[in-house]
mmCIF file of the N, C-alpha and C atoms, coordinates in Angstrom:
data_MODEL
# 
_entry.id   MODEL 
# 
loop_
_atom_site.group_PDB 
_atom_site.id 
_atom_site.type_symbol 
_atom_site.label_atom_id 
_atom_site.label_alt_id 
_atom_site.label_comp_id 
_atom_site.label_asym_id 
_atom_site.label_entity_id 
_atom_site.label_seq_id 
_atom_site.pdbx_PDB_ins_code 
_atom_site.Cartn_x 
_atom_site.Cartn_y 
_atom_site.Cartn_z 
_atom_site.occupancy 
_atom_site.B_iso_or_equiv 
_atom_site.pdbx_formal_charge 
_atom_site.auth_seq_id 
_atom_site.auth_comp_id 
_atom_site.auth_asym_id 
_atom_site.auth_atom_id 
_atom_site.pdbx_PDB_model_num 
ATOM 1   N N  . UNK A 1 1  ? 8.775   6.872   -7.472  1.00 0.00 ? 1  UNK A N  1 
ATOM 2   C CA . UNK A 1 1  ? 7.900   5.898   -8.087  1.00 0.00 ? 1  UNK A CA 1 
ATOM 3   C C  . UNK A 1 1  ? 6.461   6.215   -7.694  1.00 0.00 ? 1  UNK A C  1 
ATOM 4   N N  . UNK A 1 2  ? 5.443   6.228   -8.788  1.00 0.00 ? 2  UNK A N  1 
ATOM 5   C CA . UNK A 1 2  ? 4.233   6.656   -8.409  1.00 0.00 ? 2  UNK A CA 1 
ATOM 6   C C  . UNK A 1 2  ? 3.575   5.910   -8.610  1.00 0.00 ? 2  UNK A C  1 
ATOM 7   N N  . UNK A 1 3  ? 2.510   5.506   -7.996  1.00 0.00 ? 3  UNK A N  1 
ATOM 8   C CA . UNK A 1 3  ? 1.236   4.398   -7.354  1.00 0.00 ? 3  UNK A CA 1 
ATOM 9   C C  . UNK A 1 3  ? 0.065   5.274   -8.285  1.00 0.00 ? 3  UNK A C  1 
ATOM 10  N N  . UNK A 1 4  ? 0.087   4.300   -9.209  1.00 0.00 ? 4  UNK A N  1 
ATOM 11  C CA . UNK A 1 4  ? -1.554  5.007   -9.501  1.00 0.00 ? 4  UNK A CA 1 
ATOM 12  C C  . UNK A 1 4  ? -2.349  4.061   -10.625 1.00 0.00 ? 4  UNK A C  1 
ATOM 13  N N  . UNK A 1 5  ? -3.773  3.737   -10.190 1.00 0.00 ? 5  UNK A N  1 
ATOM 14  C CA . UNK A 1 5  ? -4.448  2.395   -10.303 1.00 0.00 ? 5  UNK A CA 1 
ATOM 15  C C  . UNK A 1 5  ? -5.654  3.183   -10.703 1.00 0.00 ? 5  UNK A C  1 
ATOM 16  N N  . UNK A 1 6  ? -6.178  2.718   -12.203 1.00 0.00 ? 6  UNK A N  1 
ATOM 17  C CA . UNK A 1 6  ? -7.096  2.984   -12.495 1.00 0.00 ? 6  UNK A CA 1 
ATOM 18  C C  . UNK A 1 6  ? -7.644  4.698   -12.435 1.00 0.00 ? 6  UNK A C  1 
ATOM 19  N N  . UNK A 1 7  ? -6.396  5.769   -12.122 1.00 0.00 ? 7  UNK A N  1 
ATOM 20  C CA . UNK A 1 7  ? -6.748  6.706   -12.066 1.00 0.00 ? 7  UNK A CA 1 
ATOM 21  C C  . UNK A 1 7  ? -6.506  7.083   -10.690 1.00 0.00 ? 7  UNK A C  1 
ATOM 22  N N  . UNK A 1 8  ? -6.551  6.145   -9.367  1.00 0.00 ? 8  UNK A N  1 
ATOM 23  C CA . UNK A 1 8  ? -6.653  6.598   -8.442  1.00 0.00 ? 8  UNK A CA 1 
ATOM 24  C C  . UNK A 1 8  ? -5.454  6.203   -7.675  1.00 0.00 ? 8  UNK A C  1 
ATOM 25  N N  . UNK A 1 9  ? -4.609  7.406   -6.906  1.00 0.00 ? 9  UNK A N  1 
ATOM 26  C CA . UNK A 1 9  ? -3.337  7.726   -6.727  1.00 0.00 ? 9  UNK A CA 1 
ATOM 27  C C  . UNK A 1 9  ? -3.527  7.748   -4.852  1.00 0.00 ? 9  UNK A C  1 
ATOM 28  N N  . UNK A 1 10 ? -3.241  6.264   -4.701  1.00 0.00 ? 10 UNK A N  1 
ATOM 29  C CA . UNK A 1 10 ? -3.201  5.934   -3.361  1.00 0.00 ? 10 UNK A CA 1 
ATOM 30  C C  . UNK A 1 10 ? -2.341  6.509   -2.709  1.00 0.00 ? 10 UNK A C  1 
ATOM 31  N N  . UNK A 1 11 ? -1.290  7.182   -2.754  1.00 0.00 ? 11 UNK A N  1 
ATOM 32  C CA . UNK A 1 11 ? -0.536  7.498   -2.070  1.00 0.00 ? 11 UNK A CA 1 
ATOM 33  C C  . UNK A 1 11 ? -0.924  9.167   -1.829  1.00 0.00 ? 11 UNK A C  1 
ATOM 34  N N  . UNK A 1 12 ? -1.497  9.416   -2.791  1.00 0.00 ? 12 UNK A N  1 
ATOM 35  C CA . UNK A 1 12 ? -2.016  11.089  -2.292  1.00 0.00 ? 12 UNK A CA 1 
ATOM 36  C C  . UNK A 1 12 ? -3.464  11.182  -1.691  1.00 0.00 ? 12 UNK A C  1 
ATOM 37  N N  . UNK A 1 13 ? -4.350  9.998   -1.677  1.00 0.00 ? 13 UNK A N  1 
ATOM 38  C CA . UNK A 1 13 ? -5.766  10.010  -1.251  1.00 0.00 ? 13 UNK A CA 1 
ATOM 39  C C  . UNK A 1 13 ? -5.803  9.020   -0.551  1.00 0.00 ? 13 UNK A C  1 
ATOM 40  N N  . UNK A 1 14 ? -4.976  8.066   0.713   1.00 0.00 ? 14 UNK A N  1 
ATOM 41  C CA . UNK A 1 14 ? -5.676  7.135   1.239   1.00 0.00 ? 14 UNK A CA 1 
ATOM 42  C C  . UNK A 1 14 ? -5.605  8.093   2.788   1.00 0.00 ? 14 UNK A C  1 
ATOM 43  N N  . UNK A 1 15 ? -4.904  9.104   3.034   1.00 0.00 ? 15 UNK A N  1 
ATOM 44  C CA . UNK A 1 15 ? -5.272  9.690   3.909   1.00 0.00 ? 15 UNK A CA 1 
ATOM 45  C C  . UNK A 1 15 ? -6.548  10.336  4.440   1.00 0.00 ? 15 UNK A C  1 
ATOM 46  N N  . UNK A 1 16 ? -7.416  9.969   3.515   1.00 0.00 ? 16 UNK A N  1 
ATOM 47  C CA . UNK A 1 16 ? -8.725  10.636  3.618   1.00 0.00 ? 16 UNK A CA 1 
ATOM 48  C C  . UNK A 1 16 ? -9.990  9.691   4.279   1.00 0.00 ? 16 UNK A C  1 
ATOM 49  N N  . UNK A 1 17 ? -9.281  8.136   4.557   1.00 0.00 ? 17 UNK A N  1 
ATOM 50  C CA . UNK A 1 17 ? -10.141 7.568   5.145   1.00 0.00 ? 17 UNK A CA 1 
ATOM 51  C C  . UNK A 1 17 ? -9.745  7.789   6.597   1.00 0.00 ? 17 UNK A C  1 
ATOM 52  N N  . UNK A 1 18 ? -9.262  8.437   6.977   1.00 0.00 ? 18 UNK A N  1 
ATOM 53  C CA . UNK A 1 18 ? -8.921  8.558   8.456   1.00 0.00 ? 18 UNK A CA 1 
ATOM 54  C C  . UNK A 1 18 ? -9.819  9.890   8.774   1.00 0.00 ? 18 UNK A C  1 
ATOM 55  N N  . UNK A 1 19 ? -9.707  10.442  7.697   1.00 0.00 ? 19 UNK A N  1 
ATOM 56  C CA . UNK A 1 19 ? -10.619 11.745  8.294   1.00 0.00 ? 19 UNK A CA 1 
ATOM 57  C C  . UNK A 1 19 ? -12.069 11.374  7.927   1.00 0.00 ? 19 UNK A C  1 
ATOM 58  N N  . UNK A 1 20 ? -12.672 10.192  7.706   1.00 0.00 ? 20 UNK A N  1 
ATOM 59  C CA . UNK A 1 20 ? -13.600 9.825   8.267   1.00 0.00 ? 20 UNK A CA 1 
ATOM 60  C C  . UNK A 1 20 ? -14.103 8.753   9.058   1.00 0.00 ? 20 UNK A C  1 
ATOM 61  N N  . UNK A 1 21 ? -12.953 8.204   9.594   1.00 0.00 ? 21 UNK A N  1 
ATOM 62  C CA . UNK A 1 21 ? -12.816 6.966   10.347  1.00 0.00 ? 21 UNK A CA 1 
ATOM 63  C C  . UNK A 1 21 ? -11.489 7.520   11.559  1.00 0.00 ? 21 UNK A C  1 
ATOM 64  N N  . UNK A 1 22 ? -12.458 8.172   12.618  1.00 0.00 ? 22 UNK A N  1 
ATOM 65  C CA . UNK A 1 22 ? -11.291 8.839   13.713  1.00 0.00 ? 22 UNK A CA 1 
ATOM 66  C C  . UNK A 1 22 ? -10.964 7.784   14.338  1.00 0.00 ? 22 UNK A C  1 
ATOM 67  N N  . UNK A 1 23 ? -9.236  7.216   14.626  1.00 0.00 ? 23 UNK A N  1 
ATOM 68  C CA . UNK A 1 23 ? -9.145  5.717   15.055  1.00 0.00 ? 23 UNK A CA 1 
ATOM 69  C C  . UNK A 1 23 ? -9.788  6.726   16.688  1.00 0.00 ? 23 UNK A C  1 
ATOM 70  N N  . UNK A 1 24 ? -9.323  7.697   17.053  1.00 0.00 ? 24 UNK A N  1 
ATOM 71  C CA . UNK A 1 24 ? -9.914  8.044   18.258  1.00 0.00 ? 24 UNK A CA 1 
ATOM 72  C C  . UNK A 1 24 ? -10.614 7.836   19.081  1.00 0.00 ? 24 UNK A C  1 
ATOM 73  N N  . UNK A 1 25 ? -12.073 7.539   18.293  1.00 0.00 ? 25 UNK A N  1 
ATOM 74  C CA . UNK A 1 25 ? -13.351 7.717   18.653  1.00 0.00 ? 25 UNK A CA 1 
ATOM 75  C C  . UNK A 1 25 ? -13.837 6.198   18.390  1.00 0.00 ? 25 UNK A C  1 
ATOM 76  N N  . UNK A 1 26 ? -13.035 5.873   17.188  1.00 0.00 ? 26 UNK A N  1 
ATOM 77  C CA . UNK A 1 26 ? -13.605 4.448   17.104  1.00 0.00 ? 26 UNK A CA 1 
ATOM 78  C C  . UNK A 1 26 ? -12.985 3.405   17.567  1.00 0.00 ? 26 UNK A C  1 
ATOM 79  N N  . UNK A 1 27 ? -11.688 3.195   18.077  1.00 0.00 ? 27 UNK A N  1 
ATOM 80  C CA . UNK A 1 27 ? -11.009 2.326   18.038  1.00 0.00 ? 27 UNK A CA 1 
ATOM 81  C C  . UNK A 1 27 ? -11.304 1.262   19.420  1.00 0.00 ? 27 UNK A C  1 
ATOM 82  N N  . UNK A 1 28 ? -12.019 1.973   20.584  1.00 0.00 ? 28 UNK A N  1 
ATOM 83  C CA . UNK A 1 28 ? -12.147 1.100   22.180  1.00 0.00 ? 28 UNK A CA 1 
ATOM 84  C C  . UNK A 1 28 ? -13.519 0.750   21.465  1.00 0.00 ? 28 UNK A C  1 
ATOM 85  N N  . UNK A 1 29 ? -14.416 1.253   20.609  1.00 0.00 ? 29 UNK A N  1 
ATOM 86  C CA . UNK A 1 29 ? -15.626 0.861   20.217  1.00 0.00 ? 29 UNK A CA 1 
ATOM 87  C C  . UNK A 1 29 ? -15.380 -0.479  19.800  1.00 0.00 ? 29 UNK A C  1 
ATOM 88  N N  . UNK A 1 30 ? -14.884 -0.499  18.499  1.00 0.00 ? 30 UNK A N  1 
ATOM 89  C CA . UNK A 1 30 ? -14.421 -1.504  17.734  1.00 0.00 ? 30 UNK A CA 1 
ATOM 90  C C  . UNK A 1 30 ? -13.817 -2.922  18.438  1.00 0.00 ? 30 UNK A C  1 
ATOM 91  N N  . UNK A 1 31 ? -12.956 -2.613  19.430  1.00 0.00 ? 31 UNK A N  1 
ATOM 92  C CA . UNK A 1 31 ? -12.230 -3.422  20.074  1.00 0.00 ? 31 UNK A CA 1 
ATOM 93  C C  . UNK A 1 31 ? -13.472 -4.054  21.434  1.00 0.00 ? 31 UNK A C  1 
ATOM 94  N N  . UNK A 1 32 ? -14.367 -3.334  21.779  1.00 0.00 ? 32 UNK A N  1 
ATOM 95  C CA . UNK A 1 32 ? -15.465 -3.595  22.659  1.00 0.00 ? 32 UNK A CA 1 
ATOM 96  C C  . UNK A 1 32 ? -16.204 -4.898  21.930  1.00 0.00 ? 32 UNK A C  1 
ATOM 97  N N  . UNK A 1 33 ? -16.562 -4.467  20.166  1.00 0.00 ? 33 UNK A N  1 
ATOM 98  C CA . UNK A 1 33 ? -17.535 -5.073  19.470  1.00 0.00 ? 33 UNK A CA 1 
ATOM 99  C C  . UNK A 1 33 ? -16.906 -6.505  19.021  1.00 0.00 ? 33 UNK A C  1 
ATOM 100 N N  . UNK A 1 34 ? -15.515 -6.290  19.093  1.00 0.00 ? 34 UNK A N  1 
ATOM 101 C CA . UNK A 1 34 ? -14.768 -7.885  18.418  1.00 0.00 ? 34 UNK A CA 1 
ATOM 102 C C  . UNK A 1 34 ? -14.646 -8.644  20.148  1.00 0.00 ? 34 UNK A C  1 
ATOM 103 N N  . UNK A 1 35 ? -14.224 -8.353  20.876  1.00 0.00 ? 35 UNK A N  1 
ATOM 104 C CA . UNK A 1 35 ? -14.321 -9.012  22.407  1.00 0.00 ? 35 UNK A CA 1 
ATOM 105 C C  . UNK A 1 35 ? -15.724 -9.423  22.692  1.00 0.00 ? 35 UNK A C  1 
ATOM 106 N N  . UNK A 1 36 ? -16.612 -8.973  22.030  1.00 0.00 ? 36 UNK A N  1 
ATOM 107 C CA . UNK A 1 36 ? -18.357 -9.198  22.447  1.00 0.00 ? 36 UNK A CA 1 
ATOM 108 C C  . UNK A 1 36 ? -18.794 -10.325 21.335  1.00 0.00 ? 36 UNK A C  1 
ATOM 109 N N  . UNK A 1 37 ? -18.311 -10.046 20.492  1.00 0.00 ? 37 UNK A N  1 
ATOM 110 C CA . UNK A 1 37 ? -18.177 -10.946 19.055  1.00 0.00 ? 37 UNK A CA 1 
ATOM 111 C C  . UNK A 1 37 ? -17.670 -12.673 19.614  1.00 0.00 ? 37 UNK A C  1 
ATOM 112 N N  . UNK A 1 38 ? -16.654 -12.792 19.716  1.00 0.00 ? 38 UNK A N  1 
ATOM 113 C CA . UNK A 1 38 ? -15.653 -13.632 20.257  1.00 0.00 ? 38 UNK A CA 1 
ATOM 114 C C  . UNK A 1 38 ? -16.379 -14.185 21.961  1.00 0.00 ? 38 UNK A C  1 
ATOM 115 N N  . UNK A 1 39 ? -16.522 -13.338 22.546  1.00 0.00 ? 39 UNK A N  1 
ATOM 116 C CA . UNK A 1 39 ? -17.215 -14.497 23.735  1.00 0.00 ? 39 UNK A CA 1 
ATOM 117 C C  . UNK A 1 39 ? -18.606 -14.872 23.294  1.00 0.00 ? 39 UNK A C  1 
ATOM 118 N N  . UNK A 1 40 ? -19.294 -14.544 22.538  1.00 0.00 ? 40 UNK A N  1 
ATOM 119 C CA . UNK A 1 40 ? -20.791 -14.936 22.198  1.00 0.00 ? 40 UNK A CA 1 
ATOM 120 C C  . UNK A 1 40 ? -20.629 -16.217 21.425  1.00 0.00 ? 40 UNK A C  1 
ATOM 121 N N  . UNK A 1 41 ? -19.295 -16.410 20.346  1.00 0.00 ? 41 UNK A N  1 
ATOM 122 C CA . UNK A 1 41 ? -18.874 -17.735 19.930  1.00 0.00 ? 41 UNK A CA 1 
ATOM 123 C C  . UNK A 1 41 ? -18.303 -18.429 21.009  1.00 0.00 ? 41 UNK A C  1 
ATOM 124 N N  . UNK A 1 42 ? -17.784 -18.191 21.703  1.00 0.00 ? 42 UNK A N  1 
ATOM 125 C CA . UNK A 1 42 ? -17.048 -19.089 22.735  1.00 0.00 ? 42 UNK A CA 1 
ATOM 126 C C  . UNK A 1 42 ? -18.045 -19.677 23.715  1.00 0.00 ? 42 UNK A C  1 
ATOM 127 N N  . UNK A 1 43 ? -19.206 -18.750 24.014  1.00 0.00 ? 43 UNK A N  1 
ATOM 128 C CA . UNK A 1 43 ? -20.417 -19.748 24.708  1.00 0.00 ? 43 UNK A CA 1 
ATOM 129 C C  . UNK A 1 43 ? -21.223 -20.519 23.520  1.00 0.00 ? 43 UNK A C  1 
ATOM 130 N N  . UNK A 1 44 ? -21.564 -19.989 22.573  1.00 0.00 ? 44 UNK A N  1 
ATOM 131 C CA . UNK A 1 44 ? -22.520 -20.939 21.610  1.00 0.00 ? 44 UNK A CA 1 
ATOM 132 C C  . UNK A 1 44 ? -21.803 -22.270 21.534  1.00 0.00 ? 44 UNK A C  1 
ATOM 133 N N  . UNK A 1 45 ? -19.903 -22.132 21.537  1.00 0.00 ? 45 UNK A N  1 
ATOM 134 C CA . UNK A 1 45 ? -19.731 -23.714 21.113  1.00 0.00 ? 45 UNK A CA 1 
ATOM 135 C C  . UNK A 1 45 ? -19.199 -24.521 22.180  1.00 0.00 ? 45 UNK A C  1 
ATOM 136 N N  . UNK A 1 46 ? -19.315 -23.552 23.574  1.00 0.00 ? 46 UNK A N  1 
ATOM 137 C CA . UNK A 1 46 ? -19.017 -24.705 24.553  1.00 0.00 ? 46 UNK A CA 1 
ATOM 138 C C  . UNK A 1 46 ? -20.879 -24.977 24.881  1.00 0.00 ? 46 UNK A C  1 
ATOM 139 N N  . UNK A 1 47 ? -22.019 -24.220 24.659  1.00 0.00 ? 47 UNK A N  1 
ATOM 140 C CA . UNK A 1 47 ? -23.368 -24.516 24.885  1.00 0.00 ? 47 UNK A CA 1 
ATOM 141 C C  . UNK A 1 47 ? -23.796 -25.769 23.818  1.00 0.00 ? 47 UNK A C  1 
ATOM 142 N N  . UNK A 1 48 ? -22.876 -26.268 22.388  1.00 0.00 ? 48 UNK A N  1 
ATOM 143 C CA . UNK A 1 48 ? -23.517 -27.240 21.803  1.00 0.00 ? 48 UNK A CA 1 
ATOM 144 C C  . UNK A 1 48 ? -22.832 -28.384 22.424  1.00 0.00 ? 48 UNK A C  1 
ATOM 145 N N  . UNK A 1 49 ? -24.080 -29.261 22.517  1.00 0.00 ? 49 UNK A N  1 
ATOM 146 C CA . UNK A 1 49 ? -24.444 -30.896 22.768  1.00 0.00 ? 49 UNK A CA 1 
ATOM 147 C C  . UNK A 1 49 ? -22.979 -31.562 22.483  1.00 0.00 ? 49 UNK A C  1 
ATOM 148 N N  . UNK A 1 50 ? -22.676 -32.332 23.917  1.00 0.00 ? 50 UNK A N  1 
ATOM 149 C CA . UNK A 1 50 ? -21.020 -32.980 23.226  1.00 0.00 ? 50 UNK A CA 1 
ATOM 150 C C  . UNK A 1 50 ? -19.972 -32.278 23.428  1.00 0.00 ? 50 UNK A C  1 
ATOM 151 N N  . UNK A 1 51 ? -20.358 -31.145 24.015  1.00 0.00 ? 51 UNK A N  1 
ATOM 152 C CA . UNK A 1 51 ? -18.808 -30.113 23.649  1.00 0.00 ? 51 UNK A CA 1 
ATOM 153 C C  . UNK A 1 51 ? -18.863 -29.467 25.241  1.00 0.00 ? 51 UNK A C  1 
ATOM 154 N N  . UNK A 1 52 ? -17.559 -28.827 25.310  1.00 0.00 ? 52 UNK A N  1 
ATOM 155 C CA . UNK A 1 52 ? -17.448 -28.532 26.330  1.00 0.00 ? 52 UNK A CA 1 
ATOM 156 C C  . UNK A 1 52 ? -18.419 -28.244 27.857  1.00 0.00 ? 52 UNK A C  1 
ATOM 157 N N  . UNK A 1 53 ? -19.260 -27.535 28.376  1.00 0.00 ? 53 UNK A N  1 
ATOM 158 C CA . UNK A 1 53 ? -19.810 -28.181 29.854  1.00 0.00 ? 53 UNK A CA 1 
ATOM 159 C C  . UNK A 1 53 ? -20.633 -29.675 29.208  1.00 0.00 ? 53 UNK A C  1 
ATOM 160 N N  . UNK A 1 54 ? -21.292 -29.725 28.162  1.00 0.00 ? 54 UNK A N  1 
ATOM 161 C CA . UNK A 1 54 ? -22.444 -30.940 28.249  1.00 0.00 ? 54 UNK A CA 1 
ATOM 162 C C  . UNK A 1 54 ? -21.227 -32.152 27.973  1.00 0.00 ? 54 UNK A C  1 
ATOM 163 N N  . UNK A 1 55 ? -19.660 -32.267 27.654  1.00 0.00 ? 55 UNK A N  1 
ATOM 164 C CA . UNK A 1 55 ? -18.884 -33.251 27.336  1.00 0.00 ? 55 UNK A CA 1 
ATOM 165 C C  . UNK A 1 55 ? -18.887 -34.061 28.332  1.00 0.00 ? 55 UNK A C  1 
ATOM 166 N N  . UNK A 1 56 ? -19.240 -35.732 27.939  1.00 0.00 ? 56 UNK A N  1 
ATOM 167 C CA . UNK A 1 56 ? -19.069 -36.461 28.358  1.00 0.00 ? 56 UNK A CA 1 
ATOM 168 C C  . UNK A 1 56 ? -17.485 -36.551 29.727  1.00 0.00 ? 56 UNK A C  1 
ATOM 169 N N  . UNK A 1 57 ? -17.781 -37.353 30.885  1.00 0.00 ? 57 UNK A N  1 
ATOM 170 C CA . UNK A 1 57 ? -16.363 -36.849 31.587  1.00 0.00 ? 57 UNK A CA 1 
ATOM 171 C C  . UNK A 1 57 ? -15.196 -38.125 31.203  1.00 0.00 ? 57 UNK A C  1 
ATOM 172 N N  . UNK A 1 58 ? -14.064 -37.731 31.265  1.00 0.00 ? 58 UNK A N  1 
ATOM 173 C CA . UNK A 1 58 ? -13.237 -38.655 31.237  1.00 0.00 ? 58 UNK A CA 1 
ATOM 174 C C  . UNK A 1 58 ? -12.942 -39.787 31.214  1.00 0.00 ? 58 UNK A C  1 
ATOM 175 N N  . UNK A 1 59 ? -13.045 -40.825 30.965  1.00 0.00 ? 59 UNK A N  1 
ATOM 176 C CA . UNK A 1 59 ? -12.749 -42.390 31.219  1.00 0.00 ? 59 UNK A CA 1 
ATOM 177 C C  . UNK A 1 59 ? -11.405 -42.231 32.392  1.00 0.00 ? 59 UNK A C  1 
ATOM 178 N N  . UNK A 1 60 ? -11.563 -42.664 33.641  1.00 0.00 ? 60 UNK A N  1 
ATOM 179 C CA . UNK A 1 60 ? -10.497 -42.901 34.289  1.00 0.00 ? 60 UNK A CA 1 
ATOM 180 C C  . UNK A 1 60 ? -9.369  -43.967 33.732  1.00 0.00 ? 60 UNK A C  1 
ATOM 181 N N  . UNK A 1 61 ? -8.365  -44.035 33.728  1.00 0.00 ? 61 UNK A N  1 
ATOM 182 C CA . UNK A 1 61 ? -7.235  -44.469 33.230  1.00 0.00 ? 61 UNK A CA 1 
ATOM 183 C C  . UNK A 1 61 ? -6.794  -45.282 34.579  1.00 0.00 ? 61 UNK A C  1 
ATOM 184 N N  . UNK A 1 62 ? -6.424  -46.740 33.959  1.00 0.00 ? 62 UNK A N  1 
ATOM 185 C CA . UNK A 1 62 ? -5.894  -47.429 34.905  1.00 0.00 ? 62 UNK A CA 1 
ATOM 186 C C  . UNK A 1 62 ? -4.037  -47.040 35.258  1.00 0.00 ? 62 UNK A C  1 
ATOM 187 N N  . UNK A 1 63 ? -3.999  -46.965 36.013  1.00 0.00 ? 63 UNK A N  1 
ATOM 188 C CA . UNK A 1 63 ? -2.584  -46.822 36.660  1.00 0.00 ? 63 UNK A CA 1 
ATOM 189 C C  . UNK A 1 63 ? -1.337  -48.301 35.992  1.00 0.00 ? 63 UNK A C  1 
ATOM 190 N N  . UNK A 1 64 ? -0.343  -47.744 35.022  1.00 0.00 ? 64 UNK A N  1 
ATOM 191 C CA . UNK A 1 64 ? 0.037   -48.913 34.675  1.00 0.00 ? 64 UNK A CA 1 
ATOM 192 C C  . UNK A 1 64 ? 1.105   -49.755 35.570  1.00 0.00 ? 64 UNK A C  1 
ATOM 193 N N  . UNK A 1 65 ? 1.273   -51.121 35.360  1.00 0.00 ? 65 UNK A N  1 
ATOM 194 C CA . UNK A 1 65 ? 1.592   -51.754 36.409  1.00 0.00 ? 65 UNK A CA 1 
ATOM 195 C C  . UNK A 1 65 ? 3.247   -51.180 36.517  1.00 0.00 ? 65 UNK A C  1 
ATOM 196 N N  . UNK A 1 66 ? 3.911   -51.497 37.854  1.00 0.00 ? 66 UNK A N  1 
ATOM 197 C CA . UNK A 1 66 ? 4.986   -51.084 38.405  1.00 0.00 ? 66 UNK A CA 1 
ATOM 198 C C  . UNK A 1 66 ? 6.024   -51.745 37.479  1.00 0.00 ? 66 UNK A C  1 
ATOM 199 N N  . UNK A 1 67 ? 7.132   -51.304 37.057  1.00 0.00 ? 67 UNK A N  1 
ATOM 200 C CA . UNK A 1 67 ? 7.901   -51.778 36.660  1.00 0.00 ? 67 UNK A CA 1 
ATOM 201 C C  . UNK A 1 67 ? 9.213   -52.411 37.814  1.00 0.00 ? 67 UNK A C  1 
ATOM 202 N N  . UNK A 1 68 ? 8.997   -53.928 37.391  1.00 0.00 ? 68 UNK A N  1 
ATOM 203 C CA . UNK A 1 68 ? 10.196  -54.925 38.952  1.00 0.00 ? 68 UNK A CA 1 
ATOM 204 C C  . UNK A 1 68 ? 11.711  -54.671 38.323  1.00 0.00 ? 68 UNK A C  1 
# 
């Protein structure tokens, strides 16, 4: 069964994005840039107003009475 879209025959040409995308060379890059990505959101939304360090603290909870 042959794959072919508009002329272009994925199954004989998608090997060609690897030979310009070496997972080799790029792949600890990539994985550096999404981990750097991801903590820069994780401080912006514990840094907004209301939210995590600036959150208001807990309401202490009364201890409910003993059951006789």
């Amino acid at each position: 069964m042959a794959i072919e879209f508009m002329g272009y025959k994925p199954l004989e040409n998608d090997y060609k994005f690897w030979l310009v995308v070496n997972p080799a060379t790029w792949l600890i890059p990539t994985l550096i840039a999404v981990a750097l990505t991801a903590i820069l959101i994780h401080v912006v939304a514990f840094d907004l107003e209301g939210q995590g360090w600036h959150a208001p603290a807990a309401e202490a909870v009364e201890a409910a009475p003993a059951a006789q």
